[in-house]
FIBAFI-289432 format. One line per 2 residues: number of its first residue (from 1); their letters; for each residue x, y, z of N, C-alpha, C. Coordinates in nm, 4 decimals, decimal comma. Layout:
FIBAFI-289432
NUM	A	X:Y:Z:X:Y:Z:X:Y:Z; ...
This chain:
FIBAFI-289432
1	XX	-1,7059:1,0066:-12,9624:-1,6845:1,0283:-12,8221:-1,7252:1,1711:-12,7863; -1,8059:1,1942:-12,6673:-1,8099:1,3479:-12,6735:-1,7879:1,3214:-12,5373
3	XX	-1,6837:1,4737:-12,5906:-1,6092:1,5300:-12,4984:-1,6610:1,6025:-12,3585; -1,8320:1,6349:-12,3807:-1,8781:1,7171:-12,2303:-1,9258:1,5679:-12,1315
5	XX	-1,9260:1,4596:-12,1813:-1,9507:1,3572:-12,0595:-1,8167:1,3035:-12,0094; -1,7102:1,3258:-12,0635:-1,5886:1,2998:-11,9648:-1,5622:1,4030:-11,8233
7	XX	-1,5356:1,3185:-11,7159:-1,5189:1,3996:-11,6106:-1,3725:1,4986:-11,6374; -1,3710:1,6160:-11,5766:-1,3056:1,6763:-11,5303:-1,2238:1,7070:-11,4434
9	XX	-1,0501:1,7089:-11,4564:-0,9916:1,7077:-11,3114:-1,0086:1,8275:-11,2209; -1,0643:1,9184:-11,3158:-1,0147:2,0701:-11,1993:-1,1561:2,0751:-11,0757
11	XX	-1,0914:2,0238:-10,9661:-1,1591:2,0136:-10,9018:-1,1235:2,1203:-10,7221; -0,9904:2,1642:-10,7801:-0,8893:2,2155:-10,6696:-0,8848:2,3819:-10,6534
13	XX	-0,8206:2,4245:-10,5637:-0,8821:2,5759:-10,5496:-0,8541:2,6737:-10,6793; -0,6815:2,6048:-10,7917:-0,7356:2,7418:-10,9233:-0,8614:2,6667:-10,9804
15	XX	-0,9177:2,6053:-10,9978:-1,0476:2,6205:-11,0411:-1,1492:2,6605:-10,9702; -1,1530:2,6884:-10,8496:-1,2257:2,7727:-10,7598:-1,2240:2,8997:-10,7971
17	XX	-1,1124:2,9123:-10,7809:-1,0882:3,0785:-10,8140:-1,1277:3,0909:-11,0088; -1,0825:3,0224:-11,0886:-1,1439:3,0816:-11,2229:-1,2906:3,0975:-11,2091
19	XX	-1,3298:3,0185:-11,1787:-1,4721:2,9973:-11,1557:-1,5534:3,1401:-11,0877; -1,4771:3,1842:-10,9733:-1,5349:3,3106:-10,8873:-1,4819:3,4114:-10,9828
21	XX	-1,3927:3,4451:-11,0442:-1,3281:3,5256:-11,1171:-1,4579:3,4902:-11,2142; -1,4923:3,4751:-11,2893:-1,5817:3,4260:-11,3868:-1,6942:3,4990:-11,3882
23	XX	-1,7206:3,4145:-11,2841:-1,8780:3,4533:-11,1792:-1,8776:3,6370:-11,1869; -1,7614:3,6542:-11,0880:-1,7534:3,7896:-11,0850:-1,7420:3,9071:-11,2201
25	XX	-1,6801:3,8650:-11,3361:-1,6694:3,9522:-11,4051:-1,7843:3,9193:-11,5250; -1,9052:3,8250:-11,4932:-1,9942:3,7737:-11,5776:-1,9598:3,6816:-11,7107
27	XX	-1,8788:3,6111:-11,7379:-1,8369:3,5481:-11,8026:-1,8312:3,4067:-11,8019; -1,9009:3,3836:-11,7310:-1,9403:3,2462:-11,6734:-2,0727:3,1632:-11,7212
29	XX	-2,0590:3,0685:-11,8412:-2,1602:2,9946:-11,8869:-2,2504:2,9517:-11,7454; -2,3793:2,9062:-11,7685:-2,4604:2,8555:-11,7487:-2,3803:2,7317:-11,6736
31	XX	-2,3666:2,6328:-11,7885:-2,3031:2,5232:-11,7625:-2,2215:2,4820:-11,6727; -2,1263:2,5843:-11,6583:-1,9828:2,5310:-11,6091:-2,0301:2,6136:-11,4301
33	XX	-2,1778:2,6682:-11,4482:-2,1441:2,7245:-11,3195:-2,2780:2,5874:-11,2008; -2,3401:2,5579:-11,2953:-2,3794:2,3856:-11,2494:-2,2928:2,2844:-11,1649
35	XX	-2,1972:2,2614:-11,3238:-2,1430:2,1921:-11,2893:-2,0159:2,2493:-11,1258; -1,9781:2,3515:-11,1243:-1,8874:2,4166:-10,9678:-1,9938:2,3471:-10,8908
37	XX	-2,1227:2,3975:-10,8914:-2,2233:2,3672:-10,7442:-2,2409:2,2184:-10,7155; -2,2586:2,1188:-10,8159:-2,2368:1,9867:-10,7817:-2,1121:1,9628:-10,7269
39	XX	-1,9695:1,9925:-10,7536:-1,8180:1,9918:-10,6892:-1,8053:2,0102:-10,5640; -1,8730:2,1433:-10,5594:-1,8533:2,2364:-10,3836:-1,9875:2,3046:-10,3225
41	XX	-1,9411:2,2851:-10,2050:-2,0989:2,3746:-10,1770:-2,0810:2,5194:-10,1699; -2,2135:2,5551:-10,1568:-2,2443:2,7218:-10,2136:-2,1698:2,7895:-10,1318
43	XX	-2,1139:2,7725:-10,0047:-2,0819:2,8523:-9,9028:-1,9079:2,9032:-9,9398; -1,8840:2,7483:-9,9927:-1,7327:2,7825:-10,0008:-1,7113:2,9083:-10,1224
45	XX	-1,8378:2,8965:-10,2132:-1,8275:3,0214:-10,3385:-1,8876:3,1817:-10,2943; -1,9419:3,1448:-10,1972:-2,0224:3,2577:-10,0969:-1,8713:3,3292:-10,0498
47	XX	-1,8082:3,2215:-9,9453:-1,6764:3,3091:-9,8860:-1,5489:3,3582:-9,9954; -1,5041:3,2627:-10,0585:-1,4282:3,2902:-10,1845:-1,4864:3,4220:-10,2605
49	XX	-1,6050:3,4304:-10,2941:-1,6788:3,5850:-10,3458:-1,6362:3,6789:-10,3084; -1,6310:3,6922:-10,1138:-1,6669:3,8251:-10,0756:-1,5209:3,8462:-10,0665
51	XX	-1,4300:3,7467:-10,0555:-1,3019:3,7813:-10,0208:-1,2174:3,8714:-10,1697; -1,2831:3,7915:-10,3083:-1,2532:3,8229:-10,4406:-1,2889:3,9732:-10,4519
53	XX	-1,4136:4,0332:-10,3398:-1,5038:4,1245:-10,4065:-1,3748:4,2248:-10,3426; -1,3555:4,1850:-10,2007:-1,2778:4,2636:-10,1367:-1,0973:4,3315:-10,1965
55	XX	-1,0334:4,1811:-10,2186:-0,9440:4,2097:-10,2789:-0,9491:4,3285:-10,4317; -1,0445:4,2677:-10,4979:-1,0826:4,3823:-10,6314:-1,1090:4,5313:-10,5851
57	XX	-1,1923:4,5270:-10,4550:-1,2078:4,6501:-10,3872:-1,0662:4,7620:-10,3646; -1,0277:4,6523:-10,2973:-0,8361:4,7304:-10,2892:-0,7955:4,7809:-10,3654
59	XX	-0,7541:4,6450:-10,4789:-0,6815:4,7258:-10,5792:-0,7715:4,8349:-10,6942; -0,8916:4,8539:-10,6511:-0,9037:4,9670:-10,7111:-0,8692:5,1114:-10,6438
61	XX	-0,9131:5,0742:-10,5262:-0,8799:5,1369:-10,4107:-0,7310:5,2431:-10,4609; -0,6239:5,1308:-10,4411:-0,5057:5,1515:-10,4753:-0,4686:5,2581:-10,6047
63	XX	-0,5294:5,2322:-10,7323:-0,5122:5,2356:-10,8350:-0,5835:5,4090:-10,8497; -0,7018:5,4448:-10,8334:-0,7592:5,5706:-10,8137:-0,6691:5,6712:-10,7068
65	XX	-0,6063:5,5686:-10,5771:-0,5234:5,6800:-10,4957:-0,3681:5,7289:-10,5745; -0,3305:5,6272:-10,6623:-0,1690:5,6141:-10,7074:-0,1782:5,7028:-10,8828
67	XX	-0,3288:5,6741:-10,9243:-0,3478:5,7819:-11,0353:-0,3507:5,9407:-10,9935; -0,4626:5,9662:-10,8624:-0,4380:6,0830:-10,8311:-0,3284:6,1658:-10,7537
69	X	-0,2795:6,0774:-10,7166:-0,1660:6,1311:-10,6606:-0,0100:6,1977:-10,7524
């Protein structure tokens, strides 16, 4: 039996988000980033991105003001 032709349940937003988390920190096979774009369309990983890029933005944000301070 092999295991990569069984479907997959994660089809719901934490697998959205591992997926952008992924994406974002480069850790993201080939494969598994196929298979997201057949699931959802590009837009919903487009907005989920910038919002991920933003939030990461903050807390660095945060983290450089609360070290120097």
């Amino acid at each position: 039996m092999n295991i990569m032709s069984e479907p997959t349940k994660e089809t719901g937003f934490f697998s959205m988000v591992k997926s952008i988390l992924g994406a974002l920190f480069g850790i993201q096979t080939r494969q598994n980033q196929e298979k997201d774009f057949q699931k959802r369309k590009p837009t919903d990983f487009i907005i989920a991105g910038i919002i991920a890029i933003f939030i990461l933005l903050i807390a660095m944000i945060l983290i450089v003001h609360s070290v120097l301070s």
